[in-house]
PyMOL CGO cylinders between C-alpha atoms (Angstrom):
from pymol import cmd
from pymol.cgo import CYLINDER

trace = [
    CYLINDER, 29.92, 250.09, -92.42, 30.84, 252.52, -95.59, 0.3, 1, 1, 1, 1, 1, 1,
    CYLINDER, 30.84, 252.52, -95.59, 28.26, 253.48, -98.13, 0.3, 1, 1, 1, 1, 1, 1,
    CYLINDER, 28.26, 253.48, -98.13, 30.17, 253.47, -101.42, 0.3, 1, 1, 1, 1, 1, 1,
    CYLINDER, 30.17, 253.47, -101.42, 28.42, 255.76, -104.59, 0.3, 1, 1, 1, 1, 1, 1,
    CYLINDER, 28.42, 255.76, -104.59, 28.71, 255.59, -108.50, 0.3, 1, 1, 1, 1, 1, 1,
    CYLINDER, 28.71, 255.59, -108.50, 26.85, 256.76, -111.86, 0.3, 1, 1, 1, 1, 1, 1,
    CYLINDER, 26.85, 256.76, -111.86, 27.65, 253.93, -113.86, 0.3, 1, 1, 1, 1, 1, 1,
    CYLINDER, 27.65, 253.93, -113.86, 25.54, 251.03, -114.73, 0.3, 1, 1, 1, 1, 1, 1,
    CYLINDER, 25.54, 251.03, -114.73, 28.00, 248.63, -115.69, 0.3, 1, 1, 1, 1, 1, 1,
    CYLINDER, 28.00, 248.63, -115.69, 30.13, 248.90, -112.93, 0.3, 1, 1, 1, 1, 1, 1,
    CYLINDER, 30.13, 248.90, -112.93, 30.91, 246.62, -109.39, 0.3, 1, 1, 1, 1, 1, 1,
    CYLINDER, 30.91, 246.62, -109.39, 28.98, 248.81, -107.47, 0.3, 1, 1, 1, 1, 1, 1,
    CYLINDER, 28.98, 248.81, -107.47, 25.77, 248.52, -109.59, 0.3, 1, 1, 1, 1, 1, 1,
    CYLINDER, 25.77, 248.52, -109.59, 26.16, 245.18, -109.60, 0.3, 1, 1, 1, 1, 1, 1,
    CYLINDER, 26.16, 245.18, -109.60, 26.31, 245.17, -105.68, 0.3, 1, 1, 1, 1, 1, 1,
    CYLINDER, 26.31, 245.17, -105.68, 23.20, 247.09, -105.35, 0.3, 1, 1, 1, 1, 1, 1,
    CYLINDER, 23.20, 247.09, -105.35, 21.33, 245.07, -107.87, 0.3, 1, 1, 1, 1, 1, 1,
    CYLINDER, 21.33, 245.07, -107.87, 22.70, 241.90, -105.91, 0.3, 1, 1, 1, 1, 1, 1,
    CYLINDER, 22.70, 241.90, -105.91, 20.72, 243.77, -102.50, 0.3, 1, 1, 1, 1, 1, 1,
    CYLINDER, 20.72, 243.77, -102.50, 17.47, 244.80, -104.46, 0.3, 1, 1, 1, 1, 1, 1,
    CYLINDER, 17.47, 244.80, -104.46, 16.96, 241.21, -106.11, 0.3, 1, 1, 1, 1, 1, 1,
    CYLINDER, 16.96, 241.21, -106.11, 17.43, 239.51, -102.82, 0.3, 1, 1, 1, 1, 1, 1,
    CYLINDER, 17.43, 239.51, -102.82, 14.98, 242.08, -100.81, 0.3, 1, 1, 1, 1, 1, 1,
    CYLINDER, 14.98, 242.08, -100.81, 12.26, 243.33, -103.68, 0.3, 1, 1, 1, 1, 1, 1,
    CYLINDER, 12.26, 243.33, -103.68, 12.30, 240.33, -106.30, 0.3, 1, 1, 1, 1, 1, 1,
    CYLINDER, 12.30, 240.33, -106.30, 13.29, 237.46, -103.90, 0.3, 1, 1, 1, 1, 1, 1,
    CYLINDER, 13.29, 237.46, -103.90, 11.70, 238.41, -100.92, 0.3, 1, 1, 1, 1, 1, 1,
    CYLINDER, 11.70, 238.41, -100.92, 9.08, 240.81, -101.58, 0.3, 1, 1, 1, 1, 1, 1,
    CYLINDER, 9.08, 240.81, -101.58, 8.29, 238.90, -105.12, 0.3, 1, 1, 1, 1, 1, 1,
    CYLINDER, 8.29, 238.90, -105.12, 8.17, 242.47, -107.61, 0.3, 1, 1, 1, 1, 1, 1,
    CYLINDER, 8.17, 242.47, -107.61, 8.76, 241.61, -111.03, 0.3, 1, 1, 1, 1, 1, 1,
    CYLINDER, 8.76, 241.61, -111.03, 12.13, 242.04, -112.35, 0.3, 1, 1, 1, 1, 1, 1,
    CYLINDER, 12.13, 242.04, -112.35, 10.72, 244.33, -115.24, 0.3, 1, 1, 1, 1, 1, 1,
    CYLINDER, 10.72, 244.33, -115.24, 9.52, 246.52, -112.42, 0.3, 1, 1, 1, 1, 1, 1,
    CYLINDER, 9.52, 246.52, -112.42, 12.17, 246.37, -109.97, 0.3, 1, 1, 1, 1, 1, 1,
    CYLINDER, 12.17, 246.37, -109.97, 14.65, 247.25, -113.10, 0.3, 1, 1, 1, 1, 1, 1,
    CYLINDER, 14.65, 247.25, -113.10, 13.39, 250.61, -114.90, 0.3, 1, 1, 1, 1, 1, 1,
    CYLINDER, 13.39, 250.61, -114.90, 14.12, 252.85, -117.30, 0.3, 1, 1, 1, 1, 1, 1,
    CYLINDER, 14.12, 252.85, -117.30, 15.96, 255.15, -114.82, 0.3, 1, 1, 1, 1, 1, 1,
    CYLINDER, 15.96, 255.15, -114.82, 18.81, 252.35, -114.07, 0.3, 1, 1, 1, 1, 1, 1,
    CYLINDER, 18.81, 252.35, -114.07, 21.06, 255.04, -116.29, 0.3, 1, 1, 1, 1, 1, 1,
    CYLINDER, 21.06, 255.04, -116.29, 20.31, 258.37, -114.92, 0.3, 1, 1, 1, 1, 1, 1,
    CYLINDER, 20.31, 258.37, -114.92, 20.20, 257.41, -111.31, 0.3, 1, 1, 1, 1, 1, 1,
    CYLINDER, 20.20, 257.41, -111.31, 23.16, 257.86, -109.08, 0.3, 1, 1, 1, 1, 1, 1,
    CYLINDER, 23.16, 257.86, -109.08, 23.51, 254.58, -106.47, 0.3, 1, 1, 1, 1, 1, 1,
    CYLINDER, 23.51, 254.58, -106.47, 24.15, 253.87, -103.31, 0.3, 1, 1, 1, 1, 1, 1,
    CYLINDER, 24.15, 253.87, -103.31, 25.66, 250.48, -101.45, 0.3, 1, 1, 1, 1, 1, 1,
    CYLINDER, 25.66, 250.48, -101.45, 26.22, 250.02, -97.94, 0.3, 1, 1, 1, 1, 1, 1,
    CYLINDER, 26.22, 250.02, -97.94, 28.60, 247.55, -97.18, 0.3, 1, 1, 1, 1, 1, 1,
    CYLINDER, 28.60, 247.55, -97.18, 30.08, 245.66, -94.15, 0.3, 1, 1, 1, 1, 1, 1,
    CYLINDER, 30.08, 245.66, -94.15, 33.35, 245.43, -94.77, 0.3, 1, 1, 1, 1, 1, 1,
    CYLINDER, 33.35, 245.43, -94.77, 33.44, 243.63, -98.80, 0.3, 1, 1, 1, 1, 1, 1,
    CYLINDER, 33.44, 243.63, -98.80, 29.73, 242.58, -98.33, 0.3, 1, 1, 1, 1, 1, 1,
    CYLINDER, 29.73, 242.58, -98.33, 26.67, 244.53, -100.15, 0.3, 1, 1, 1, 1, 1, 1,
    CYLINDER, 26.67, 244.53, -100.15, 24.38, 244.57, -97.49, 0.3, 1, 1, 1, 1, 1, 1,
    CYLINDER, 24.38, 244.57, -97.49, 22.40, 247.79, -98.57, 0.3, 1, 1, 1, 1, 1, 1,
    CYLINDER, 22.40, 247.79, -98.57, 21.18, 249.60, -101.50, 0.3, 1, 1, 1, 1, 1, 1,
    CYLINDER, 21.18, 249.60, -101.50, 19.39, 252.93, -102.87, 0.3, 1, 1, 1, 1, 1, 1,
    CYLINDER, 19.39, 252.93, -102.87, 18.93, 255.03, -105.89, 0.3, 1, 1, 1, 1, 1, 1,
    CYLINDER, 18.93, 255.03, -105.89, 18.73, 258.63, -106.11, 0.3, 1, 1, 1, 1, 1, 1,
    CYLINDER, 18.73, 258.63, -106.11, 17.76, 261.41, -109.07, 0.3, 1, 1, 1, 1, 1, 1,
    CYLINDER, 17.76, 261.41, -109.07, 17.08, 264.68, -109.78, 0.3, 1, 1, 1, 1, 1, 1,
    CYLINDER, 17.08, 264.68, -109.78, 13.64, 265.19, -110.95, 0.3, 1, 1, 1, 1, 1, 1,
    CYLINDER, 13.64, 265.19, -110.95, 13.00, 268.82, -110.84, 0.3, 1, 1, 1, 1, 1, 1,
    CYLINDER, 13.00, 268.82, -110.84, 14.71, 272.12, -110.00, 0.3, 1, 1, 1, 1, 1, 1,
    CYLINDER, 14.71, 272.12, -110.00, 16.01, 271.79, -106.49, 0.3, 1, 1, 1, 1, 1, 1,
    CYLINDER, 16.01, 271.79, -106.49, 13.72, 268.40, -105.80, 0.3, 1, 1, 1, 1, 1, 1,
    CYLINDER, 13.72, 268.40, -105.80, 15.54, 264.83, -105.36, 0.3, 1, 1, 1, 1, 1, 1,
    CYLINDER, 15.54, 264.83, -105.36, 13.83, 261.30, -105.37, 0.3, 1, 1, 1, 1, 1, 1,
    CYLINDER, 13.83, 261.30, -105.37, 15.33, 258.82, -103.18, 0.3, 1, 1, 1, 1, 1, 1,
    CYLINDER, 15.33, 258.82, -103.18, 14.15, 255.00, -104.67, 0.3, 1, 1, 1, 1, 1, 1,
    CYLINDER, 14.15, 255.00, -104.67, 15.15, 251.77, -103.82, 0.3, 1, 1, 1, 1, 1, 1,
    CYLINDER, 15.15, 251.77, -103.82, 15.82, 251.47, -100.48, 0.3, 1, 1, 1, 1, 1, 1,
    CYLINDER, 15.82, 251.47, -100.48, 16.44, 248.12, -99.19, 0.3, 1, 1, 1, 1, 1, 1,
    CYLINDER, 16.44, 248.12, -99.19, 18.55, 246.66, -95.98, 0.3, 1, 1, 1, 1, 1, 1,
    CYLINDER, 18.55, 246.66, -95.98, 19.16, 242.86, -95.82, 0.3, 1, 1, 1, 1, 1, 1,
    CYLINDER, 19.16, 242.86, -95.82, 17.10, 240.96, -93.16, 0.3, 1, 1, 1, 1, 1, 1,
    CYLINDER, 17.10, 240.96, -93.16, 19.95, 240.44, -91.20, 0.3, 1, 1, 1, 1, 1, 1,
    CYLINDER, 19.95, 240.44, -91.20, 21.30, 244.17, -90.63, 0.3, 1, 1, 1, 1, 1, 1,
    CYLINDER, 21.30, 244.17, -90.63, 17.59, 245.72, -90.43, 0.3, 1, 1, 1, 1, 1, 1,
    CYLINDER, 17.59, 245.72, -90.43, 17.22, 247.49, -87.13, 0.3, 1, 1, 1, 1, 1, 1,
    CYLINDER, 17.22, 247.49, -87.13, 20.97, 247.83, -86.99, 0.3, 1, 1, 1, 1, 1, 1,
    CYLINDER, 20.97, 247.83, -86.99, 21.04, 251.65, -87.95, 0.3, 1, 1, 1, 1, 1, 1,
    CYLINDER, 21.04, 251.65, -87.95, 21.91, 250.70, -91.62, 0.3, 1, 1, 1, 1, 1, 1,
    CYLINDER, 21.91, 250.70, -91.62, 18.87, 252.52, -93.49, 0.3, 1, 1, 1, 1, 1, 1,
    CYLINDER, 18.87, 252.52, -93.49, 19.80, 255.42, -91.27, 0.3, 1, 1, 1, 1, 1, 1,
    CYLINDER, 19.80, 255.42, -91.27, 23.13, 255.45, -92.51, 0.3, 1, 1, 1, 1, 1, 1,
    CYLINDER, 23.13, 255.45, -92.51, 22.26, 254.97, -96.23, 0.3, 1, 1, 1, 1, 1, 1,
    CYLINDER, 22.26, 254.97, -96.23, 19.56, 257.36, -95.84, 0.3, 1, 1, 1, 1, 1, 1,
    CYLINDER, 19.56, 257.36, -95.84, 21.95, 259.85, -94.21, 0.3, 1, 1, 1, 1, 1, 1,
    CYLINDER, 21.95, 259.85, -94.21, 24.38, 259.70, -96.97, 0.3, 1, 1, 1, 1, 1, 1,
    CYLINDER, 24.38, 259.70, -96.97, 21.94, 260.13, -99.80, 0.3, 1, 1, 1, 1, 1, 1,
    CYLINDER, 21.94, 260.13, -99.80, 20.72, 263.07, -97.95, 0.3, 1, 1, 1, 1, 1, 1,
    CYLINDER, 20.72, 263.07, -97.95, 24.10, 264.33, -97.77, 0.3, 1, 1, 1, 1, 1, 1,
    CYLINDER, 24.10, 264.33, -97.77, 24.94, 263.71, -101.65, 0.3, 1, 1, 1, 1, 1, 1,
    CYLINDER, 24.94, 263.71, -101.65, 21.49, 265.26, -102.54, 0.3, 1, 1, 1, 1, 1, 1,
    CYLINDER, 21.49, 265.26, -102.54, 22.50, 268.57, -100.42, 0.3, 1, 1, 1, 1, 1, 1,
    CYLINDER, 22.50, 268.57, -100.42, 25.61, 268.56, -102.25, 0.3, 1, 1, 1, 1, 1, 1,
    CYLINDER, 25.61, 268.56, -102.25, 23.84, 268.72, -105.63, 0.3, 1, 1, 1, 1, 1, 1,
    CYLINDER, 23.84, 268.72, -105.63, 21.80, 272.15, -104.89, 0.3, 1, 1, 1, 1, 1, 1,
    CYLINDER, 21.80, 272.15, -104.89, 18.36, 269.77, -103.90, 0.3, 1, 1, 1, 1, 1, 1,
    CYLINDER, 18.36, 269.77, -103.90, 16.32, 271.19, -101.21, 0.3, 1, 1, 1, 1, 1, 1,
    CYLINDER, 16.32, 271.19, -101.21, 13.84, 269.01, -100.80, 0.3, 1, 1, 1, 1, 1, 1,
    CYLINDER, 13.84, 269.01, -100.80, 13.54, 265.16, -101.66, 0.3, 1, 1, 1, 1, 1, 1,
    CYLINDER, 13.54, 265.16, -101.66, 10.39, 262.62, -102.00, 0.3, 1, 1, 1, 1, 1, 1,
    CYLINDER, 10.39, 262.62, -102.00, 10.27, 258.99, -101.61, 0.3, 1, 1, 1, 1, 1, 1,
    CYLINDER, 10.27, 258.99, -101.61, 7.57, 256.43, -102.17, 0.3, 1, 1, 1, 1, 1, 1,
    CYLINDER, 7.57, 256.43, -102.17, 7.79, 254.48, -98.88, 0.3, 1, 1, 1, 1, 1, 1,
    CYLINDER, 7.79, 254.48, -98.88, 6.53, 251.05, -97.95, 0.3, 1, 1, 1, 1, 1, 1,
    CYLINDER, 6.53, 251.05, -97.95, 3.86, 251.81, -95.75, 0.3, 1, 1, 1, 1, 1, 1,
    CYLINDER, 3.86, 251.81, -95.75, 5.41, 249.26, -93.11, 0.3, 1, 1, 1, 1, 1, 1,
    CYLINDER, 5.41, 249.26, -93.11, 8.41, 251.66, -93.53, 0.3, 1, 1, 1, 1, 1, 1,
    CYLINDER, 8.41, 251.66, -93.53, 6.59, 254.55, -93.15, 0.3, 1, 1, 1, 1, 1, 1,
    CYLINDER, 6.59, 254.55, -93.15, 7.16, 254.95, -89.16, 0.3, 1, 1, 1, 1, 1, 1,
    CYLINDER, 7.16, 254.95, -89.16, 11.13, 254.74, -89.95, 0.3, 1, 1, 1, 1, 1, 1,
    CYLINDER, 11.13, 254.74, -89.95, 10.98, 257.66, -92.60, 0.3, 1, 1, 1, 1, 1, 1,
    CYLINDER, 10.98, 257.66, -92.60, 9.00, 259.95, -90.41, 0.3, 1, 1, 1, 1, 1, 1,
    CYLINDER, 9.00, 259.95, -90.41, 12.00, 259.71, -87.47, 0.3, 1, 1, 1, 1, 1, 1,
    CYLINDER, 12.00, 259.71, -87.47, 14.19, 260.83, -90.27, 0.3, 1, 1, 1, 1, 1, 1,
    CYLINDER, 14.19, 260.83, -90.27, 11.75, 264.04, -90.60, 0.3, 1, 1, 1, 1, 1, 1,
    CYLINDER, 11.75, 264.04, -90.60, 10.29, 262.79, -94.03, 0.3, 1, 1, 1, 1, 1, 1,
    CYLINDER, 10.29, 262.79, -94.03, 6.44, 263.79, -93.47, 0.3, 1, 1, 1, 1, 1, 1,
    CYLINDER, 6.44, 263.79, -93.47, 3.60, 262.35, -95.84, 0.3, 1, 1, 1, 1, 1, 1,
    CYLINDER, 3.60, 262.35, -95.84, 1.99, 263.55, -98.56, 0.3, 1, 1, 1, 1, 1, 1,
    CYLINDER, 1.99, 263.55, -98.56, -0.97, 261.13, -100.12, 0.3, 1, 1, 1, 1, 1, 1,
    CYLINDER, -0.97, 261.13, -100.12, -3.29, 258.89, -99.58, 0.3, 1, 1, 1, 1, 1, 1,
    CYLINDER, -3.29, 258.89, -99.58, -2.07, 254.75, -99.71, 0.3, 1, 1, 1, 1, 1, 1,
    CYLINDER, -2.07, 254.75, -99.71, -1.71, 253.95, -103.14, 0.3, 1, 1, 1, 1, 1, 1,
    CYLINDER, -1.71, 253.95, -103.14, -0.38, 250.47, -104.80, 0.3, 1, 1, 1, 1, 1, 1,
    CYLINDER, -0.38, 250.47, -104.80, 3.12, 249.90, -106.87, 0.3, 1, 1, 1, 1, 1, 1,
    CYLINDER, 3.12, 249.90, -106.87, 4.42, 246.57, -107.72, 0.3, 1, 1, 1, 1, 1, 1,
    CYLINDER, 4.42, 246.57, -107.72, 1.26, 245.32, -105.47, 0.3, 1, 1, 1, 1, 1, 1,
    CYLINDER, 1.26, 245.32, -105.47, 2.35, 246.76, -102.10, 0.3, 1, 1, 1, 1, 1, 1,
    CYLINDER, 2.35, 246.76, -102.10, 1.10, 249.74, -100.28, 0.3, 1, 1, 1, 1, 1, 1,
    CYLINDER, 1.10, 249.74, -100.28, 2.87, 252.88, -100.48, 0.3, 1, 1, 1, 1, 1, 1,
    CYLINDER, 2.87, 252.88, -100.48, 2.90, 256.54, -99.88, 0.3, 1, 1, 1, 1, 1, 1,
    CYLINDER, 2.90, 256.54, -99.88, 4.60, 259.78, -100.84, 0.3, 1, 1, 1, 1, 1, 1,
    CYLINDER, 4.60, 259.78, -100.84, 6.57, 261.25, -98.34, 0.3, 1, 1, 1, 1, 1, 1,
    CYLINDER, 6.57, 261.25, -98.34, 8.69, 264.38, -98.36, 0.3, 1, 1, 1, 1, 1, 1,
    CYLINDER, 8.69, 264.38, -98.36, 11.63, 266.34, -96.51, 0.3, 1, 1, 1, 1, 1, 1,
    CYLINDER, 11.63, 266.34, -96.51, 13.07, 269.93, -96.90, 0.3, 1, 1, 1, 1, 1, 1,
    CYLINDER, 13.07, 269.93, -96.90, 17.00, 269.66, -96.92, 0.3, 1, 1, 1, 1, 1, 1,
    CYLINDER, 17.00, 269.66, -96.92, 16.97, 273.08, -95.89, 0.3, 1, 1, 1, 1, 1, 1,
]
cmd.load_cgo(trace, "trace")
């Protein structure tokens, strides 16, 4: 599997990632569209894993302070969860972020995800709070 990264929002590669976050946040996990697709579309670099042509993972990243990164939108298909594909996307976005000065990055995590961010070395940071009416929490890494 490659993990494949653009700027643009009107390109193949945005399309692929919205493709993988319909199908796991607004399909399967039923968040709104107008939630699931923000204002931030523009400014956020993406991120889609794919085995061989197929879209089979997707994340966002941006810059939202000096030397701090947030990673959104993480999402794996059903079928290649457990597989080592979040790890890989993860890994990558890491690596891009590192590459852009960041030294430290925060994610809102699923709190059934929560155990998988914490082997990655993400630690958390607040209490359980709702978004799009699932439990989440902040978690954060140093890059450093």
């Amino acid at each position: 599997m490659n993990v494949a990264i653009g700027r643009k929002s009107d390109t193949p590669l945005y399309k692929d990632a919205l493709h993988v976050r319909r199908t796991v946040f607004i399909e399967e996990q039923h968040v709104p569209e107008e939630e699931e697709i923000d204002k931030f579309e523009q400014d956020a670099t993406h991120f889609v894993l794919y085995d061989g042509e197929k879209p089979v993972g997707a994340g966002r990243f941006r810059t939202i302070d000096d030397g701090v990164g947030k990673i959104e939108r993480i999402c794996i298909l059903p079928q290649y969860r457990d597989r080592g594909a979040g790890k890989q996307l993860m890994e990558t976005i890491e690596m891009f972020a590192k590459e852009q000065g960041i030294r430290k990055v925060k994610l809102n995590a699923q709190t059934h995800a929560e155990p998988f961010y914490q082997k990655l070395g993400y630690d958390t940071v607040s209490d359980v709070f709702m978004d799009a009416g699932i439990p989440h929490v902040t978690m954060v890494k140093s890059l450093l």
